[in-house]
C-alpha positions as CSV (number, residue, x, y, z in Angstrom):
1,X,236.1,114.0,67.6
2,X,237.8,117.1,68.3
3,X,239.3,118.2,71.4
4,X,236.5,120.4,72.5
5,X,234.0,117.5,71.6
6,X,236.5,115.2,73.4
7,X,236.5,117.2,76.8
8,X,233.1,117.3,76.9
9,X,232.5,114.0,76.6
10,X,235.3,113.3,79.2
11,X,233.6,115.8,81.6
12,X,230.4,113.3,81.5
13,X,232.4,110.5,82.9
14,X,232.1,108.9,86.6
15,X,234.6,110.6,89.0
16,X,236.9,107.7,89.5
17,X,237.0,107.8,85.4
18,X,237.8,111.1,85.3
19,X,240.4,110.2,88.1
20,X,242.2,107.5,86.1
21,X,242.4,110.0,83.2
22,X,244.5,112.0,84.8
23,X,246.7,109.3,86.6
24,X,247.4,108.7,83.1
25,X,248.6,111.6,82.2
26,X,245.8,111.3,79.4
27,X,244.6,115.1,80.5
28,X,246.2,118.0,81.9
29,X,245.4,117.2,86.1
30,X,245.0,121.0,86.7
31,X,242.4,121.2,83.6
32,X,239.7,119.6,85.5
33,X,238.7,117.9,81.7
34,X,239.4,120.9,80.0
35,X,242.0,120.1,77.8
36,X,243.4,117.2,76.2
37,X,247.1,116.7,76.0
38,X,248.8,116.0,72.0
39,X,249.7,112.6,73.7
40,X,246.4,111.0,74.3
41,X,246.1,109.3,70.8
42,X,249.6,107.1,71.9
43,X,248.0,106.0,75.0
44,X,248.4,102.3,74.8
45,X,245.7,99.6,76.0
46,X,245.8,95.7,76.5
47,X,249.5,95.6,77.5
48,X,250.1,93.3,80.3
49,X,253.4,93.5,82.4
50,X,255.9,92.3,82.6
51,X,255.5,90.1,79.4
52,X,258.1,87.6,80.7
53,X,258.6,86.1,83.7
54,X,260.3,83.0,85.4
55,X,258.0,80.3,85.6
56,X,258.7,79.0,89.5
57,X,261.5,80.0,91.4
58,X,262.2,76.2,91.3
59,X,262.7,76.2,87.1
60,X,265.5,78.9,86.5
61,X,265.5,77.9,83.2
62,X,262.3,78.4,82.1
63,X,260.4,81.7,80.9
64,X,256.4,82.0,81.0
65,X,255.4,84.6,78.0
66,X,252.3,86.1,79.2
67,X,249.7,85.8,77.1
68,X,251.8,84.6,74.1
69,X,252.9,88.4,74.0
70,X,250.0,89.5,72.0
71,X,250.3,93.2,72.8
72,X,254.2,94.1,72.9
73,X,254.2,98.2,74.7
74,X,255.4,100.2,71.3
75,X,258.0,101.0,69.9
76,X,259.0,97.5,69.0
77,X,260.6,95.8,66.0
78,X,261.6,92.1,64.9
79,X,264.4,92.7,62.5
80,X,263.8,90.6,59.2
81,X,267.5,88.7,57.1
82,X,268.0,88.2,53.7
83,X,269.9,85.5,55.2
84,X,269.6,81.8,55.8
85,X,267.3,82.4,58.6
86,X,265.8,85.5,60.8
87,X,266.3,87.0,63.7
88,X,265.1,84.9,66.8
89,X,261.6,86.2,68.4
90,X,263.4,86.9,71.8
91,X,265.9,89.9,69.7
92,X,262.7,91.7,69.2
93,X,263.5,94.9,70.7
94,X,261.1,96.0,73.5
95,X,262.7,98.8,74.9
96,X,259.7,100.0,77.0
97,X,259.6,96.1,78.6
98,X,262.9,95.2,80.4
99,X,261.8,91.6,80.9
100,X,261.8,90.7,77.4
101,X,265.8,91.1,77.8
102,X,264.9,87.5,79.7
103,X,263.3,85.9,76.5
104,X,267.1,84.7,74.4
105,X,268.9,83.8,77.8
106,X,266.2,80.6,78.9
107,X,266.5,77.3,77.6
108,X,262.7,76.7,77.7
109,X,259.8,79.4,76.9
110,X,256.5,78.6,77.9
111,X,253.8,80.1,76.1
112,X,250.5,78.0,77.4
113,X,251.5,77.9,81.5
114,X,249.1,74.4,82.2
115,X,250.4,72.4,79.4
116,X,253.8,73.7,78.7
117,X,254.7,72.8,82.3
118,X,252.9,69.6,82.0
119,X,255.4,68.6,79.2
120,X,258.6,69.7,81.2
121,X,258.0,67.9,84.3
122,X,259.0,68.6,87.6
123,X,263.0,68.7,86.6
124,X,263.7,69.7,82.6
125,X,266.9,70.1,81.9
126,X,269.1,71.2,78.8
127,X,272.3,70.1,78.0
128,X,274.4,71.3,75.3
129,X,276.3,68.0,74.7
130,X,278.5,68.1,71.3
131,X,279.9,70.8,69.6
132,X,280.0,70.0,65.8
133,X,280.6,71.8,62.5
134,X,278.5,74.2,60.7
135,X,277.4,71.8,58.3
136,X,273.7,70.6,58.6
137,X,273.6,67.6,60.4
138,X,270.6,65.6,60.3
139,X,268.9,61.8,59.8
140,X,268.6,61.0,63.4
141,X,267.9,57.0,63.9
142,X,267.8,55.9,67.1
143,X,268.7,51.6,67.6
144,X,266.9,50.8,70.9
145,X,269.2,47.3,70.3
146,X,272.6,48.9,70.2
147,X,271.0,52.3,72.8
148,X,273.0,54.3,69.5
149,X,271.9,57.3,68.3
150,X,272.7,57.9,64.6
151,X,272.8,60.7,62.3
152,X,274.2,62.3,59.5
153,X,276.6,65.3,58.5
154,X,276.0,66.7,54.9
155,X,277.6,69.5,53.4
156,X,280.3,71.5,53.9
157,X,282.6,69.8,52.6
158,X,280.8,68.8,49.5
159,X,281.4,64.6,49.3
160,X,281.6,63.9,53.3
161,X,280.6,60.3,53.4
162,X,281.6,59.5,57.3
163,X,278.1,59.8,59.1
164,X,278.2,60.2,63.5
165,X,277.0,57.9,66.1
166,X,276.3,58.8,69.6
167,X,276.9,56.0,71.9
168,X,274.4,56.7,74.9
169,X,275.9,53.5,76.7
170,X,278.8,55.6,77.8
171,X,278.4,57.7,80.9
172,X,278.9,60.6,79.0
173,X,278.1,59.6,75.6
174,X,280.5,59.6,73.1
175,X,280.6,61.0,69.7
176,X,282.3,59.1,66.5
177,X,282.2,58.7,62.9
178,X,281.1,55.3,60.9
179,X,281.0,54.5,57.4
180,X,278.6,52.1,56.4
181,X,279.1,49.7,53.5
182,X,278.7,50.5,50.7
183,X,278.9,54.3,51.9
184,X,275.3,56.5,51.9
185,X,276.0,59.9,50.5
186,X,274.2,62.5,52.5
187,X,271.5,61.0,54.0
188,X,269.4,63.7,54.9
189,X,266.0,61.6,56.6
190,X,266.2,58.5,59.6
191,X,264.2,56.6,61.0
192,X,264.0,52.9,62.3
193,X,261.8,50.6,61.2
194,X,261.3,46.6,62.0
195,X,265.3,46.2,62.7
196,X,266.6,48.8,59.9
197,X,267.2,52.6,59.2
198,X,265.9,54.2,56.6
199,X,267.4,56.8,55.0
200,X,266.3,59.6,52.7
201,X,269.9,60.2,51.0
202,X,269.9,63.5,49.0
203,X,273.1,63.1,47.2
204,X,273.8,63.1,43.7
205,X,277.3,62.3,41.8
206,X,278.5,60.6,39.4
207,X,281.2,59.3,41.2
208,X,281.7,59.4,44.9
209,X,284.0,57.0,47.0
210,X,284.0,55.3,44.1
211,X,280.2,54.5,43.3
212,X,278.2,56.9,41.4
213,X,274.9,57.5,43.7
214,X,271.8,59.5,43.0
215,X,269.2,61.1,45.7
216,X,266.6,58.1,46.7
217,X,266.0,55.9,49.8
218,X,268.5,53.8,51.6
219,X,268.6,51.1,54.3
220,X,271.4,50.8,56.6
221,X,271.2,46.8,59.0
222,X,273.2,48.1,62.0
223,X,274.4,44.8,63.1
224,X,276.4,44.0,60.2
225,X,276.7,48.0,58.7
226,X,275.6,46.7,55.5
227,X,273.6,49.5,53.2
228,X,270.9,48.3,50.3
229,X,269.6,51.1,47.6
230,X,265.7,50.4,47.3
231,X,264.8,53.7,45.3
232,X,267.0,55.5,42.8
233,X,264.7,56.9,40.8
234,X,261.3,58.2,39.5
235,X,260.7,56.4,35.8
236,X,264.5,57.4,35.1
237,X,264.1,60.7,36.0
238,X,266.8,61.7,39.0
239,X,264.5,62.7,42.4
240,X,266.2,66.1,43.3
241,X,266.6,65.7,47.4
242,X,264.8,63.1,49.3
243,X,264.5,64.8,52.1
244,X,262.5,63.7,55.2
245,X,260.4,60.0,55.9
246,X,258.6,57.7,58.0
247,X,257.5,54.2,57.4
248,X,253.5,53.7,57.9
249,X,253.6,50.3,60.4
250,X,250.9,49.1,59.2
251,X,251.4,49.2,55.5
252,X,255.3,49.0,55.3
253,X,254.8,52.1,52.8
254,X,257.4,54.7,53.1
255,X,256.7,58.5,52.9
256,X,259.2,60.9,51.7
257,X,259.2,64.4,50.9
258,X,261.4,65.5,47.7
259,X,262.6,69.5,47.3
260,X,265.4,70.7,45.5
261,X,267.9,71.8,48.7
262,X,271.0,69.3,47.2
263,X,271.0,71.5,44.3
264,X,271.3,74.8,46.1
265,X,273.7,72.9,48.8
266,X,275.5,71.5,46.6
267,X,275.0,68.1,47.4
268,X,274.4,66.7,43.5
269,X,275.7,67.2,40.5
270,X,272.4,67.5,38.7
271,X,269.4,70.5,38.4
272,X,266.5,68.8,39.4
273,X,264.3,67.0,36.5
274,X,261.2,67.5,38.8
275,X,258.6,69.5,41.2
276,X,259.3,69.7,44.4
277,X,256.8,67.2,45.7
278,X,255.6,64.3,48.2
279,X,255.6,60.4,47.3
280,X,255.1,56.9,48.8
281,X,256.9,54.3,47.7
282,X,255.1,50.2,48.4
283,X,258.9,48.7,48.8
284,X,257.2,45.5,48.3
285,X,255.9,46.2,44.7
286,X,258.6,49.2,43.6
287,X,255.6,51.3,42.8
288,X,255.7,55.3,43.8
289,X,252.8,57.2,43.9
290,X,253.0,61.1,44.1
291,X,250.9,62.3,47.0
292,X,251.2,66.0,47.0
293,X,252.5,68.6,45.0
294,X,251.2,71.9,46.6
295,X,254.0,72.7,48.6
296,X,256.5,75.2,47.6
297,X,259.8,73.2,49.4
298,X,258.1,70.5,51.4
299,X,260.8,69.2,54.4
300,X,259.4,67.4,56.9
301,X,257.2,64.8,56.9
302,X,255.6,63.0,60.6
303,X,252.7,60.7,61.2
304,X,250.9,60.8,64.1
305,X,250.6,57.9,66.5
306,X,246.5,57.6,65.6
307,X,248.4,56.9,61.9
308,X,245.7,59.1,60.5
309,X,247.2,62.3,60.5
310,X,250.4,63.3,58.3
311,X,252.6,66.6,59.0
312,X,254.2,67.8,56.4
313,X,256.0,71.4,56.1
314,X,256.5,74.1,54.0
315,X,259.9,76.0,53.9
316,X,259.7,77.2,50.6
317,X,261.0,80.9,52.6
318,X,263.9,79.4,51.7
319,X,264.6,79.0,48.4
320,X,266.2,80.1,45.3
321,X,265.0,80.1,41.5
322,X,265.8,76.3,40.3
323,X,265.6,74.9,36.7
324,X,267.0,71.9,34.6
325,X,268.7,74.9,32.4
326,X,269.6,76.9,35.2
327,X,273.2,77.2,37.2
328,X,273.1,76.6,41.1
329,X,272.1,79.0,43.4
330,X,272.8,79.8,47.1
331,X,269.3,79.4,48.7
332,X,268.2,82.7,50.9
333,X,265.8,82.8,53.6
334,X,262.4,85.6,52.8
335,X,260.5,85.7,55.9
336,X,257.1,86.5,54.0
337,X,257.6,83.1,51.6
338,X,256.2,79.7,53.0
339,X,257.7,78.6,56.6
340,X,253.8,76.3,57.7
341,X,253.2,73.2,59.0
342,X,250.4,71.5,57.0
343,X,248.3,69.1,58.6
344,X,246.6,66.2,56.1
345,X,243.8,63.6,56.5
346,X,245.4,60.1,56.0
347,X,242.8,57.6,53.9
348,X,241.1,54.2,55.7
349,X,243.1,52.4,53.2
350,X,246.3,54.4,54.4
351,X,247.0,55.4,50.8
352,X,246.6,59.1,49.9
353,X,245.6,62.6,51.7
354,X,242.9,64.6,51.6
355,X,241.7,68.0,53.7
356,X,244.9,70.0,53.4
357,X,245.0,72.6,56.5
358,X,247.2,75.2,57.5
359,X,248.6,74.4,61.1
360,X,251.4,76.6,62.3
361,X,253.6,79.3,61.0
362,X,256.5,78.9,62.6
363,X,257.6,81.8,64.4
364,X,261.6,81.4,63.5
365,X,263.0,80.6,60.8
366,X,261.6,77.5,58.8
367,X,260.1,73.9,60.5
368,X,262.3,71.4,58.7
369,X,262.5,68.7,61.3
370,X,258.6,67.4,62.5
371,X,258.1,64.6,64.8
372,X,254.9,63.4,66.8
373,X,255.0,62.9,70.3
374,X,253.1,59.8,72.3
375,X,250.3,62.4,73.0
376,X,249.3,63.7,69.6
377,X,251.8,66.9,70.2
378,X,254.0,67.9,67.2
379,X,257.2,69.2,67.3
380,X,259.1,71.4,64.7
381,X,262.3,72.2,64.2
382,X,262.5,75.8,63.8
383,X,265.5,78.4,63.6
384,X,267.2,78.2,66.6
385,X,265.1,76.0,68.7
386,X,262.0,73.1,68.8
387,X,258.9,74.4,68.9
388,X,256.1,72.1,70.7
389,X,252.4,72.2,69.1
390,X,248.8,71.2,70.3
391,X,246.6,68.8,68.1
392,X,245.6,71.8,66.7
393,X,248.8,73.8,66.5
394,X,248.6,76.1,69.1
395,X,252.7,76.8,70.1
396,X,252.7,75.5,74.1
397,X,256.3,75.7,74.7
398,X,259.6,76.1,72.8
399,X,263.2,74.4,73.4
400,X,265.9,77.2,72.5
401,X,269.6,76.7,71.2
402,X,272.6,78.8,70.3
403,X,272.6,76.8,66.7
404,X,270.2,76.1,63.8
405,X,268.3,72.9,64.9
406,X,267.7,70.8,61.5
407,X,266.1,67.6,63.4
408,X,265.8,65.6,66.6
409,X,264.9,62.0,67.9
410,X,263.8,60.5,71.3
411,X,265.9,57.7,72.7
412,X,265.9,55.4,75.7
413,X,265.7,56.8,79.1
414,X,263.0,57.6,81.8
415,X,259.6,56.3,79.7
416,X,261.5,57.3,76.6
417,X,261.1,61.2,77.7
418,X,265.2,61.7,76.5
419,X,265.2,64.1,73.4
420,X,268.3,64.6,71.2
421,X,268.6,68.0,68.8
422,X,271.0,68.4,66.0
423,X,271.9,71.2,64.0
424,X,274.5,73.0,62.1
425,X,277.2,73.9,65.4
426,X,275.4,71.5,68.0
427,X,274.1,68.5,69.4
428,X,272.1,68.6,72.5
429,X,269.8,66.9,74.9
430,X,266.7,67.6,76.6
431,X,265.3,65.9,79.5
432,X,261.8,66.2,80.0
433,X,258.2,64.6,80.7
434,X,257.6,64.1,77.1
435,X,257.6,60.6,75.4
436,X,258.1,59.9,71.7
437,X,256.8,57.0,70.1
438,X,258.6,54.0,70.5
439,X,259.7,53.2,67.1
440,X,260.2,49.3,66.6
């Protein structure tokens, strides 16, 4: 259409058209519809304004993004890293929107208004409680027995065996180190499980406080601090990471996922010897069973509380090439590579998976932690924050941080609503409406 064809057709219009067209400024106002102005093909539609806004006076901390930000008013751009991770959604530069300015300074955004508000409660709060070092910490176990919160710190420096306990009986908690006996080299999954944690350790060396140690699963009895190796290995091959985990309560079974991060971490001594990939092990019989090997990197691993459905995810946007033959490289984070949450149909006989489905991309960085709330909701651990998920992966609300969160637990408190986060730089706390599964 051409802009004599254009007029014309504009000249056709209802008056209070024609009247919007100029208040506009889509047409000349002294043209009567006689000329179009260069501008009109910029004119933007479907923006809605502002796109963030505080939630209730009475929540100061909390954002509501209106309508998950769908239309953004040009010119914007979200900067993309070679780095470990990218830019966070709320440095997305929206110029012609002054409230997005608002998005990086709140400690909760809320992207579905009903249900993310539901989940915070009447008073959320978030605390920034530890300040740690840069190097990942992760395997959060929570002790209901003890009220301890346990966790790990791998890598830097390379052979760390000390891992941290938060002792929540102290009013504030406390923060120390422990070493269990024999030591666990980085364990890099927790969870607690009919009086023990389990842990996913992801170190490899030949010799290391004195015991030579190789990437498998790990039990730690916190009332004595004893440690028992129940998996070292894969029919003698090495397993490259052991990553994240969950025991099945019904079956005992123990789910792990395996990538190959302790060789680009440096946390083992040895390339891998196999494909990234996801196993159960029957402790009972010593059998493992591979269970999926689609996933570029697969990290986390949850089951939900109906114990049907298993989360597993994807970070494989952070990677580097790996081989038996090849040296160690730093992993770098490519924001087009895999960064999903998969969702997976659990068997009646609680033995494999079936019906593989995409279920969130996660809008910062990579989802390496995943746990399951009471509810059905699953939570990610994404770049700098925890994002919150429907049943069927809609993003409802997300926790931010100032530091890369790698996992989180729930712990006593209020209906077992308290929510730890870890990371490389920080531990912190949330306190919400949202409850965890008890684990027993």
């Amino acid at each position: 259409m051409d802009e004599l064809q254009l007029g014309s057709y504009l000249r056709e219009l209802p008056a209070d058209v024609d009247e919007m067209v100029f208040a506009y400024g889509l047409v000349g106002a002294d043209s009567k519809c006689t000329h179009v102005l260069p501008h009109f093909a910029t004119a933007q539609t479907g923006v809605f304004s502002p796109l963030a806004q505080e939630c209730s006076p009475s929540l100061p901390n909390v954002l509501c993004i209106q309508k998950y930000a769908s239309v953004i008013p040009y010119h914007f751009f979200r900067n993309i890293s070679n780095g470990t991770s990218g830019p966070t959604f709320g440095s997305t530069s929206v110029p012609n929107d002054t409230s997005f300015a608002l998005v990086d300074k709140a400690d909760f955004l809320v992207f579905d208004r009903d249900r993310g508000l539901k989940i915070l409660g009447t008073d959320p709060t978030y605390d920034f409680v530890f300040k740690v070092s840069e190097a990942v910490h992760e395997a959060p176990a929570y002790v209901p027995s003890q009220n301890k919160l346990y966790l790990s710190q791998l890598a830097p420096p390379p052979g760390y065996l000390p891992q941290l306990v938060v002792d929540l009986n102290q009013n504030p908690p406390t923060l120390s180190e422990f070493l269990s006996d024999p030591p666990v080299y980085a364990p890099n999954g927790g969870t607690f499980f009919n009086g023990l944690i389990y842990w996913g350790a992801s170190g490899g060396n030949s010799s290391i406080g004195g015991l030579e140690q190789r990437p498998g699963l790990r039990t730690l009895d916190p009332s004595t601090n004893k440690t028992a190796t129940i998996l070292n290995n894969y029919f003698g091959y090495y397993f490259s990471t052991v990553d994240d985990l969950f025991v099945h309560p019904r079956t005992g079974d123990i789910w792990f996922t395996d990538p190959t991060y302790s060789w680009f971490n440096k946390l083992t001594d040895t390339a891998p010897q196999l494909e990234p990939a996801t196993y159960r092990f029957r402790p009972r019989t010593g059998a493992v069973h591979l269970v999926d090997d689609s996933l570029a990197q697969p990290n986390g691993i949850a089951l939900a509380p109906n114990n049907r459905t298993v989360y597993i995810s994807d970070t494989g946007a952070e990677s580097a090439p790996f081989s038996p033959y090849l040296p160690a490289q730093a992993s770098s984070f490519n924001a087009t590579g895999r960064r999903t949450v998969y969702a997976f149909d659990l068997s009646s006989d609680f033995t494999y998976l079936t019906n593989k489905r995409a279920f969130y991309l996660a809008q910062d960085g990579v989802p390496d932690g995943l746990k399951v709330a009471w509810n059905g909701y699953v939570l990610a651990g994404a770049g700098k924050g925890v994002d919150v998920l429907s049943e069927t992966g809609d993003l409802l609300l997300r926790v931010q941080t100032n530091y890369t969160v790698q996992n989180f637990a729930w712990v006593s408190g209020e209906g077992f609503s308290e929510f730890w986060i870890m990371g490389q730089g920080g531990i912190s706390r949330v306190r919400w409406a949202l409850r965890g599964q008890e684990l027993v």
